[in-house]
C-alpha positions in Angstrom: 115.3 -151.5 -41.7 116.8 -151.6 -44.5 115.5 -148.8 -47.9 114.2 -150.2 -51.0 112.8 -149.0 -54.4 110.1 -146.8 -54.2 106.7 -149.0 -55.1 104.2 -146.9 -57.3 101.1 -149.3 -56.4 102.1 -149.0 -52.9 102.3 -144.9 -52.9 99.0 -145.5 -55.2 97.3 -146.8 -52.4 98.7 -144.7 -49.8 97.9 -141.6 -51.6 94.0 -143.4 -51.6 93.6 -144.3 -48.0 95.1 -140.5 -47.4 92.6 -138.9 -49.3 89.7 -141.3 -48.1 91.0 -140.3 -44.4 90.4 -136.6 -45.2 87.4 -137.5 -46.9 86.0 -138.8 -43.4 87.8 -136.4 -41.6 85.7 -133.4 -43.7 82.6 -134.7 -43.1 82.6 -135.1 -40.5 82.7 -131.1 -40.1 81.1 -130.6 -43.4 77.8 -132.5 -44.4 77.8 -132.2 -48.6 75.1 -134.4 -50.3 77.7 -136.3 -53.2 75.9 -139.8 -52.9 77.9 -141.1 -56.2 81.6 -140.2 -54.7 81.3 -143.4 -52.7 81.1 -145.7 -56.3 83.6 -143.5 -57.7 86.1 -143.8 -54.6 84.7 -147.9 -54.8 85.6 -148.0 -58.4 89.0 -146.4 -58.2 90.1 -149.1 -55.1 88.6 -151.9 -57.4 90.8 -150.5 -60.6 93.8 -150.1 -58.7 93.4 -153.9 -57.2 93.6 -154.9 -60.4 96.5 -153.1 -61.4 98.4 -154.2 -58.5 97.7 -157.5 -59.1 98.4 -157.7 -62.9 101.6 -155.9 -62.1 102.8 -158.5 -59.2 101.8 -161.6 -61.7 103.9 -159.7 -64.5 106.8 -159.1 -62.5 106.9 -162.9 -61.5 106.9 -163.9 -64.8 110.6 -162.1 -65.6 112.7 -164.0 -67.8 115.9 -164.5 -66.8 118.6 -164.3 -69.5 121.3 -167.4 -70.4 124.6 -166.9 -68.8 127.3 -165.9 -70.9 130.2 -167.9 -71.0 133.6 -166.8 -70.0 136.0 -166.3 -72.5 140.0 -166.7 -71.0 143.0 -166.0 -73.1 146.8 -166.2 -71.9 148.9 -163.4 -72.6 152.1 -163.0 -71.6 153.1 -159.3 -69.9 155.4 -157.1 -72.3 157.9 -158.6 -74.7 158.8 -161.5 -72.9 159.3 -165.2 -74.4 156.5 -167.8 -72.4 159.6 -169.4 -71.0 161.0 -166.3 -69.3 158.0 -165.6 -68.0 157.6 -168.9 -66.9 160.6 -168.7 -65.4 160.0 -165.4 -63.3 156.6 -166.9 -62.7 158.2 -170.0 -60.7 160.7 -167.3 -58.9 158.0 -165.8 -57.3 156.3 -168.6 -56.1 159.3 -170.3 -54.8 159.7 -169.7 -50.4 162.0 -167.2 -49.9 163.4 -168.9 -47.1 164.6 -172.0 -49.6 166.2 -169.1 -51.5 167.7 -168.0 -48.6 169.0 -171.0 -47.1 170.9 -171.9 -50.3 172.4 -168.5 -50.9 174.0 -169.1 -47.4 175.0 -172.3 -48.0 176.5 -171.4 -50.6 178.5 -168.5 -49.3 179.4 -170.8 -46.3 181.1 -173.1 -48.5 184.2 -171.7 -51.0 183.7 -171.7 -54.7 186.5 -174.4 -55.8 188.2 -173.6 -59.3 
């Protein structure tokens, strides 16, 4: 399972159906004559309906902002001309192993003067 952000409406409610719980649960023990809690607890359930379901619709209704576009400029490291660094650019891309077959090639065969 994986956590999430707490919910407010859904503690709300939790909180209520904990309290309405005990409620039963004491008076079951305890007989008290409050006839008008039940519309108050009735009222309370009704408000907090409403609040959860104005507060879904709302959040469904998000606008989601334009993307940004990307802004890309070329510089070129240190002090260097663009065709140096072209230059060392291509270096590194070359394979090694063409560089190295031509440096043996070349010691292989005598420089002629």
């Amino acid at each position: 399972m994986k956590p999430h952000r707490m919910d407010g409406v859904s503690l709300s409610f939790g909180l209520i159906f904990l309290m309405v719980a005990l409620w039963w649960a004491a008076s079951q023990v305890i007989t008290l004559q409050l006839p008008a809690v039940g519309w108050i607890v009735a009222g309370g359930l009704i408000f907090f309906g409403v609040v959860g379901l104005l507060g879904a619709i709302r959040s469904g209704r998000r606008e989601v902002p334009a993307p940004v576009p990307a802004t890309a400029s070329v510089e070129t490291p240190g002090d260097l001309p663009p065709e140096m660094h072209a230059s060392i650019v291509r270096e590194l891309l070359d394979d090694p192993a063409d560089k190295f077959s031509r440096e043996q090639q070349s010691a292989e065969r005598p420089h002629e003067i």
